[in-house]
C-alpha positions as CSV (number, residue, x, y, z in Angstrom):
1,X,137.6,143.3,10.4
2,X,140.7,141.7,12.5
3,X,142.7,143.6,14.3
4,X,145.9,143.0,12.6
5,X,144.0,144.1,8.9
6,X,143.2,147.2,10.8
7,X,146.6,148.3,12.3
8,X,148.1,147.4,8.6
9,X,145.8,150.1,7.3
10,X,144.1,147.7,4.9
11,X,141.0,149.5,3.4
12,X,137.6,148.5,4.1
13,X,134.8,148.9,1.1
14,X,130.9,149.0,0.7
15,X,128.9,149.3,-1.5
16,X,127.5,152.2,-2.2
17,X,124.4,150.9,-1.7
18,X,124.0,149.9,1.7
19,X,124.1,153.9,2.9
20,X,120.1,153.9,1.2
21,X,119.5,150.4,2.8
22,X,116.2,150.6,4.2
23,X,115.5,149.2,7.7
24,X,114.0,146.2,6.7
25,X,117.0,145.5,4.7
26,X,115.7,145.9,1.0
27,X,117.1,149.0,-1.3
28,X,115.7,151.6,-3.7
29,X,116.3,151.3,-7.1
30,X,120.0,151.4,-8.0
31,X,119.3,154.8,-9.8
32,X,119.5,156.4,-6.5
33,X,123.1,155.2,-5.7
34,X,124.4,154.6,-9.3
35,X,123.6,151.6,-11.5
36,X,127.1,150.3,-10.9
37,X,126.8,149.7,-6.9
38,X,130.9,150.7,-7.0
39,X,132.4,150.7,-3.8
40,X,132.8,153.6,-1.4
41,X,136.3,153.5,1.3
42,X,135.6,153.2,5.1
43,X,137.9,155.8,6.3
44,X,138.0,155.2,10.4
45,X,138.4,158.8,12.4
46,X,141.0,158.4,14.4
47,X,139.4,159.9,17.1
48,X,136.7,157.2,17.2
49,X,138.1,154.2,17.7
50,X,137.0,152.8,21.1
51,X,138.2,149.4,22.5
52,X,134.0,148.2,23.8
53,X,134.1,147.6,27.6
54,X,130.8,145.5,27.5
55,X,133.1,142.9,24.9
56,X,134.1,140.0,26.3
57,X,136.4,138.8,23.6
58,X,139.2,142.0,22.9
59,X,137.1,144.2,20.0
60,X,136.7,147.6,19.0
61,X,134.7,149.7,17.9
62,X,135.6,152.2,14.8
63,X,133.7,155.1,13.8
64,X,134.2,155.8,9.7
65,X,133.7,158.0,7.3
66,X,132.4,156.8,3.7
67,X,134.7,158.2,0.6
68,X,134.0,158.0,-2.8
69,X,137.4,156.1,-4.0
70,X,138.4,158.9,-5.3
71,X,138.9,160.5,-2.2
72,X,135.9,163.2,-2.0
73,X,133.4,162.6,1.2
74,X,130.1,160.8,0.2
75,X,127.2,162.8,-0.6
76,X,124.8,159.5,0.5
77,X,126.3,159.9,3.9
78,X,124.4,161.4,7.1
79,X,128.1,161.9,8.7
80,X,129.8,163.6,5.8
81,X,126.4,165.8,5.5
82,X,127.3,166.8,9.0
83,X,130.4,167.9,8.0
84,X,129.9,169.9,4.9
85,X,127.5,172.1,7.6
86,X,130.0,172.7,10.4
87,X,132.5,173.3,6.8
88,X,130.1,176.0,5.8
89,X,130.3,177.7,9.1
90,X,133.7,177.8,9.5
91,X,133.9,179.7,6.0
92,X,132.2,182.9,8.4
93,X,134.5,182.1,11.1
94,X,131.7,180.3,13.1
95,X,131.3,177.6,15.1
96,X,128.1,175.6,16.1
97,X,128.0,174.0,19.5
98,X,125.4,171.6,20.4
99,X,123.9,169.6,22.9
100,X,121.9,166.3,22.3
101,X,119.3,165.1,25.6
102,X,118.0,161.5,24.4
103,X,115.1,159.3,26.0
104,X,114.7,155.6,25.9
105,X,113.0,153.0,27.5
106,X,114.3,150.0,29.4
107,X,112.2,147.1,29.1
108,X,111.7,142.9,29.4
109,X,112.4,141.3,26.6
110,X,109.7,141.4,23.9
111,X,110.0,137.8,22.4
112,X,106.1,138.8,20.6
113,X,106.0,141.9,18.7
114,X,102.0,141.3,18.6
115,X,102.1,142.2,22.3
116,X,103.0,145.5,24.2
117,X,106.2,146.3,25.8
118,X,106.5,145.8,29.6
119,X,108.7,147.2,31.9
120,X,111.6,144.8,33.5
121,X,111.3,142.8,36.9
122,X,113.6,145.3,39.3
123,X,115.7,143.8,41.9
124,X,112.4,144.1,43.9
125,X,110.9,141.8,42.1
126,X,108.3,144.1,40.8
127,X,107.8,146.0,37.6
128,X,107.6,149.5,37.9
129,X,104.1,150.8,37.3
130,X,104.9,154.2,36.1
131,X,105.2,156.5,39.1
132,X,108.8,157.1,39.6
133,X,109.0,159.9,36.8
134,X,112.2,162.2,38.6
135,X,112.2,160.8,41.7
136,X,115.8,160.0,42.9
137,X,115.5,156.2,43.5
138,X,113.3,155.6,40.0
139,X,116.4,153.1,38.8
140,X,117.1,151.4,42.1
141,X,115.5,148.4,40.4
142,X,117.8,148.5,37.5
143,X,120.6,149.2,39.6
144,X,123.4,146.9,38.2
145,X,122.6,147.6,34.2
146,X,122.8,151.1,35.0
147,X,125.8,151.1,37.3
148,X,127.6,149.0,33.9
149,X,126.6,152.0,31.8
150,X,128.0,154.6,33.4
151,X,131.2,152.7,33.9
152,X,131.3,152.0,30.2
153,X,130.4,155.5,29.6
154,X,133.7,156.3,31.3
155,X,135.6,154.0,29.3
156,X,134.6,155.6,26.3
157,X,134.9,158.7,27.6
158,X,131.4,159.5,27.2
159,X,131.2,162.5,29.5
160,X,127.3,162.7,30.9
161,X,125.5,166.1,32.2
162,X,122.3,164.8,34.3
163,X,120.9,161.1,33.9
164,X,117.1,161.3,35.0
165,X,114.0,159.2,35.1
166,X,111.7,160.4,32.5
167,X,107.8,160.8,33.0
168,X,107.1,157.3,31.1
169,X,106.6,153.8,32.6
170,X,110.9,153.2,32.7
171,X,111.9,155.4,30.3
172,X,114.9,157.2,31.0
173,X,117.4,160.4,29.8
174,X,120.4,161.5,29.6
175,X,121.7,164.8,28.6
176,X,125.1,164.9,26.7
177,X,127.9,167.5,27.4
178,X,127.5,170.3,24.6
179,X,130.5,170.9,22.2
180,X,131.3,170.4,19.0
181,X,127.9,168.8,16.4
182,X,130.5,165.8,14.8
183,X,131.6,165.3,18.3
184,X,127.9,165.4,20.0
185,X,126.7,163.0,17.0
186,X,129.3,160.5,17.3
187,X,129.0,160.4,21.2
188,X,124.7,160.0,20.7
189,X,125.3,157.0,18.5
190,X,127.7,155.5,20.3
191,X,125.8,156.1,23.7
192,X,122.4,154.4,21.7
193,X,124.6,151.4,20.5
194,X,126.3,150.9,24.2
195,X,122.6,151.0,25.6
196,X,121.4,148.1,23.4
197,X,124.6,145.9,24.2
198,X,124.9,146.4,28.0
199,X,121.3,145.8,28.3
200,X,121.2,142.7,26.5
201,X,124.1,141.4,28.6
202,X,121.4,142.2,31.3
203,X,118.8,140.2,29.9
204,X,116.8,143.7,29.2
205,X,115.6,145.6,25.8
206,X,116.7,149.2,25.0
207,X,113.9,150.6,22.9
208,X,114.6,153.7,21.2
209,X,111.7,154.5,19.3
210,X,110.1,157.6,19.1
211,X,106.4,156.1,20.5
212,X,106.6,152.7,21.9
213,X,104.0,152.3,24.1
214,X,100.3,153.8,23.8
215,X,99.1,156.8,26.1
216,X,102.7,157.2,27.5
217,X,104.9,160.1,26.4
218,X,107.8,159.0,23.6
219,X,111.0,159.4,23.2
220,X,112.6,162.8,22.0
221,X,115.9,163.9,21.5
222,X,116.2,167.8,21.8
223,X,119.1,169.4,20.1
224,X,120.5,172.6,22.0
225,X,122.1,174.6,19.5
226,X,124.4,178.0,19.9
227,X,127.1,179.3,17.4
228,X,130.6,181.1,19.0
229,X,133.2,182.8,16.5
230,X,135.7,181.0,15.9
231,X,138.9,182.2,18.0
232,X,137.3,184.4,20.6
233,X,134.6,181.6,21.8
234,X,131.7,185.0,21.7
235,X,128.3,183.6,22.0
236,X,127.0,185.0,19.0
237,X,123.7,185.1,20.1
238,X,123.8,188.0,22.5
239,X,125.8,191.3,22.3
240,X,127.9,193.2,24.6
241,X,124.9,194.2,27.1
242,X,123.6,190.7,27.1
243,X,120.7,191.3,25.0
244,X,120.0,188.8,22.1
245,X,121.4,189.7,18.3
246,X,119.5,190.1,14.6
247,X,122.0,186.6,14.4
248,X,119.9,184.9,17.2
249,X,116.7,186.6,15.1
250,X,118.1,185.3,11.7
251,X,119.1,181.5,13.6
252,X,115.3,181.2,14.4
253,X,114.0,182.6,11.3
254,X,115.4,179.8,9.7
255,X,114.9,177.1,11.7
256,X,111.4,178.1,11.3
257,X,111.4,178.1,7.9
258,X,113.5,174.8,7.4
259,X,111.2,172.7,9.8
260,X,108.5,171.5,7.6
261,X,110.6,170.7,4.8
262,X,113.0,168.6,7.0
263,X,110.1,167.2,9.1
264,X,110.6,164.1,7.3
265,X,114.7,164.4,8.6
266,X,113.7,164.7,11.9
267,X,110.8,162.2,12.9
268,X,112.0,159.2,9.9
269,X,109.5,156.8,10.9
270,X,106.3,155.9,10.6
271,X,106.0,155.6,14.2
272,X,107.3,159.1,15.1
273,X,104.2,160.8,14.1
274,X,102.7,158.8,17.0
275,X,104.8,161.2,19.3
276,X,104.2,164.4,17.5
277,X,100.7,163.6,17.0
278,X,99.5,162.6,20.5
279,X,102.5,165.3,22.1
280,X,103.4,165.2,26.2
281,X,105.8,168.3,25.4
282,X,106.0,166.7,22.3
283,X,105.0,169.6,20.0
284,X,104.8,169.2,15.9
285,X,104.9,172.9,14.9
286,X,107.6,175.5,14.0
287,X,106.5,178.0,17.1
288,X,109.4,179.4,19.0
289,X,109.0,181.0,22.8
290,X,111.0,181.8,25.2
291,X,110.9,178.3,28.3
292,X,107.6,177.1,27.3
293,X,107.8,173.1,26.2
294,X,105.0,173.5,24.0
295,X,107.1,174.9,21.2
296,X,109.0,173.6,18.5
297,X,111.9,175.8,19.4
298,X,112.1,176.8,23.0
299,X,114.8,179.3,24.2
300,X,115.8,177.8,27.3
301,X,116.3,180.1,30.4
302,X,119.8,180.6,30.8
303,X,122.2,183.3,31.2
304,X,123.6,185.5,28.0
305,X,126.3,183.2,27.2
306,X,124.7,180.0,27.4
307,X,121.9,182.0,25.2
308,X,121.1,179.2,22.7
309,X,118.0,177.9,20.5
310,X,116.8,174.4,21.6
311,X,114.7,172.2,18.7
312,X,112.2,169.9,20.5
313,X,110.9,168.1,16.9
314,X,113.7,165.0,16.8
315,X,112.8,161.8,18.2
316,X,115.2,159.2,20.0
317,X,114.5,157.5,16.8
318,X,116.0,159.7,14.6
319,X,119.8,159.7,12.7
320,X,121.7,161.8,15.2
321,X,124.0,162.8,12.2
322,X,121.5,164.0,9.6
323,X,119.0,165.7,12.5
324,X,121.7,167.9,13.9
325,X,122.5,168.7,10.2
326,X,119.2,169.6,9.2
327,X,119.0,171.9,12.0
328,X,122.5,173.8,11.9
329,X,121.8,173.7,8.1
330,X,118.1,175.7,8.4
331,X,119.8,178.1,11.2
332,X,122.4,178.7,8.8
333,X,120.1,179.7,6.3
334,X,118.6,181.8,8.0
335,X,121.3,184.0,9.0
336,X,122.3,183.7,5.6
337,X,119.1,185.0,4.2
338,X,118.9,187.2,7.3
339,X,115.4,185.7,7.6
340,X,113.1,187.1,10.4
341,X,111.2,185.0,12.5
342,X,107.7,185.0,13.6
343,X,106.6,186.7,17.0
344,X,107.1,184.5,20.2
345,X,104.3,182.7,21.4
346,X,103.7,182.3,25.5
347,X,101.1,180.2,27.4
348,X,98.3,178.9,25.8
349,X,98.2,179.5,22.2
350,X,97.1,177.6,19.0
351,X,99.6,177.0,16.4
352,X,99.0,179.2,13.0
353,X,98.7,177.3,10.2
354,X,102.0,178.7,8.3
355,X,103.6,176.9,11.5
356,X,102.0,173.8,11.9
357,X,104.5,170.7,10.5
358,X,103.5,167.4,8.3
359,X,101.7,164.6,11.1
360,X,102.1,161.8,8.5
361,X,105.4,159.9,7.0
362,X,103.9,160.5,3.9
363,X,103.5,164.5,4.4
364,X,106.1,164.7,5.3
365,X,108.2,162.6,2.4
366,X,106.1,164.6,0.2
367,X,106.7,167.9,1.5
368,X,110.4,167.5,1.3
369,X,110.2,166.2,-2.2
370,X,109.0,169.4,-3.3
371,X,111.5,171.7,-1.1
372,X,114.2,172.8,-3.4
373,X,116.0,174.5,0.0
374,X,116.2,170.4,1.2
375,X,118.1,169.7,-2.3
376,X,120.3,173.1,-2.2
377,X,121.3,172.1,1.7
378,X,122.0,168.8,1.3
379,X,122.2,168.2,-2.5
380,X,119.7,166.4,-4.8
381,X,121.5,162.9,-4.9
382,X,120.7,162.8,-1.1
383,X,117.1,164.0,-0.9
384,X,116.1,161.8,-3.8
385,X,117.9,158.6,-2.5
386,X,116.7,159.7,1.3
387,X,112.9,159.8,0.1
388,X,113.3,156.6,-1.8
389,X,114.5,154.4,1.1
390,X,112.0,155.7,3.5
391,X,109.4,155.6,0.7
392,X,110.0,151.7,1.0
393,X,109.5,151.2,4.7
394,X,106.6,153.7,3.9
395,X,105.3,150.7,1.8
396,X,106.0,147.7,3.6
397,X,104.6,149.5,6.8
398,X,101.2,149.6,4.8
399,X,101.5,145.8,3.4
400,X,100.2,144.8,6.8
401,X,97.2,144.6,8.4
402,X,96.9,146.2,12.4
403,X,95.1,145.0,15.1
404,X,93.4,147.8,15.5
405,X,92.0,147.1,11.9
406,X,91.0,143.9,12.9
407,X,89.6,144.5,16.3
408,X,87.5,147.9,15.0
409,X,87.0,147.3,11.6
410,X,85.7,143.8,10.9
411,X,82.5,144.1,13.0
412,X,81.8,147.0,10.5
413,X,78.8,146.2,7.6
């Protein structure tokens, strides 16, 4: 939109539509977003309006919420979803705080899908070989895209905990300052789409899906979640001695209980059931402990205040909006429903079957078709049109042919 359209306050309309498009561009039957494909408003939040540092014509960047026309917040969007959660806690005088912590990879262009990813040339001339997981000079060689993201971080005002090599071959994470969910999802979306730009001015490829190269660990992004009354700021997770509360007990209960159903919310892709199912601290499984990496939920060591519940299913890959969401949404329920949670596991253990999540796209489509808390949460126009779209990219993703198949399967009789 120009510039001068936008400061006249002219309104800016979709259709309806386009918030089922699939990812290979087609759309579900128009059932699922009304036969007429009317319009819905783009409403821009003021706060979210970002002149983009990496642009090197003047532009900017606009954040927007999508209104039905006659004013009401659309159900078909992830953003307004968001909303209607952090809403529902307010009505108890709470408020949910979050953190997000998001892995990617950094590699050479990738001109042939047929062929793997590699990592980029550095300024050493070499391509790392995958030993620099933590180690404090891991992005010397990719010292001047990374030296332009932090600076347009800043300009942004994208505030950044830690910034860390990650165990695979140049993948990478940052954590994100925790506050307030709307806040935490706008800044991971806009951090994921200032990757991709700054690192094609460097002649590089951002990849942020959940599994992208074999034997390698993926991509997650871990959701830290705690919940404060509104006014006082209290940690409602732990109670005047420090100890933990039956609303920390009730948060985990239902997280537990909303996992498998919103499995499907949280790993959207075909490909993200290649991290869960071949996990490096990658678990698939509603188990909660108390600092151990192979559960779903981990309770990260911290002091009483900072006590909080930490959800280690979402992939980089995943819809920063709707995942945060899905998560507030099944805590909420569960403190709702004052729903007790299981025992907490330590060490080695094997995950009982009540816990264990969907491994497949298509579980886990079809487990959240059938999970009447997924259409209460987030209503039935949403779930319906959600399992359509991805239903689609289901289907196309089975219209071809891998080379696996070809290399393993045609020698067969």
């Amino acid at each position: 939109m120009t510039a001068e359209g936008f400061l006249e306050g002219r309104r800016l309309q979709l259709a309806r539509g386009v918030l089922l498009q699939c990812i290979m561009g087609g759309y579900p039957a128009a059932k699922f977003y009304g036969s007429d494909d009317g319009d819905l408003a783009l409403v821009a939040d003021p706060a979210q309006i970002h002149p983009l540092p990496w642009s090197e014509e003047p532009r900017a960047f606009a954040i927007c919420d999508a209104d039905e026309l006659t004013g009401e917040s659309s159900n078909l969007s992830t953003r307004s979803q968001l909303k209607k959660v952090i809403a529902r806690y307010a009505a108890l005088d709470l408020a949910p705080v979050v953190a997000t912590e998001l892995e990617f990879f950094v590699f050479a262009p990738n001109t042939d899908p047929t062929q793997p990813f590699q990592p980029p040339v550095g300024l050493d001339g070499r391509r790392e070989d995958g030993h620099s997981a933590f180690s404090v000079s891991s992005n010397n060689g990719l010292r001047p895209f990374f030296s332009e993201v932090y600076k347009c971080m800043a300009a942004l005002g994208l505030p950044r905990d830690t910034f860390m090599h990650e165990m695979g071959v140049s993948q990478f994470e940052i954590n994100l300052l925790h506050g307030d969910p709307l806040l935490l999802a706008d800044q991971t979306f806009l951090f994921k789409h200032l990757l991709k730009e700054v690192a094609l001015k460097h002649g590089l490829t951002v990849v942020c899906m959940a599994k992208p190269l074999a034997h390698t660990p993926g991509s997650s992004m871990h959701i830290h979640q705690s919940i404060v009354e509104i006014g006082s700021g209290k940690n409602v997770f732990s109670d005047a001695d420090g100890q933990p509360t039956a609303m920390f007990r009730h948060f985990i209960g239902g997280q537990q209980a909303g996992m498998a159903d919103f499995t499907a919310l949280f790993a959207p892709n075909v490909n993200s059931y290649q991290r869960l199912c071949h996990p490096f601290a990658s678990p698939n499984n509603a188990c909660w402990s108390h600092d151990n990496r192979a559960a779903g939920l981990r309770i990260p060591a911290s002091s009483p205040v900072a006590r909080r519940v930490e959800n280690r299913l979402p992939g980089a890959d995943a819809n920063p909006y709707l995942a945060i969401a899905a998560s507030l949404a099944a805590g909420l329920y569960g403190i709702e429903h004052e729903l007790e949670p299981s025992e907490a596991i330590q060490g080695e253990f094997d995950v009982p079957d009540h816990l264990s999540l969907p491994c497949t796209l298509h579980a886990a489509l079809e487990r959240l078709k059938r999970s009447q808390r997924a259409k209460e949460l987030f209503g039935t126009e949403f779930i319906e049109g959600y399992i359509a779209s991805k239903t689609m990219e289901l289907t196309s993703f089975f219209d071809e042919i891998t080379p696996w198949e070809r290399r393993v399967l045609a020698a067969q009789a």
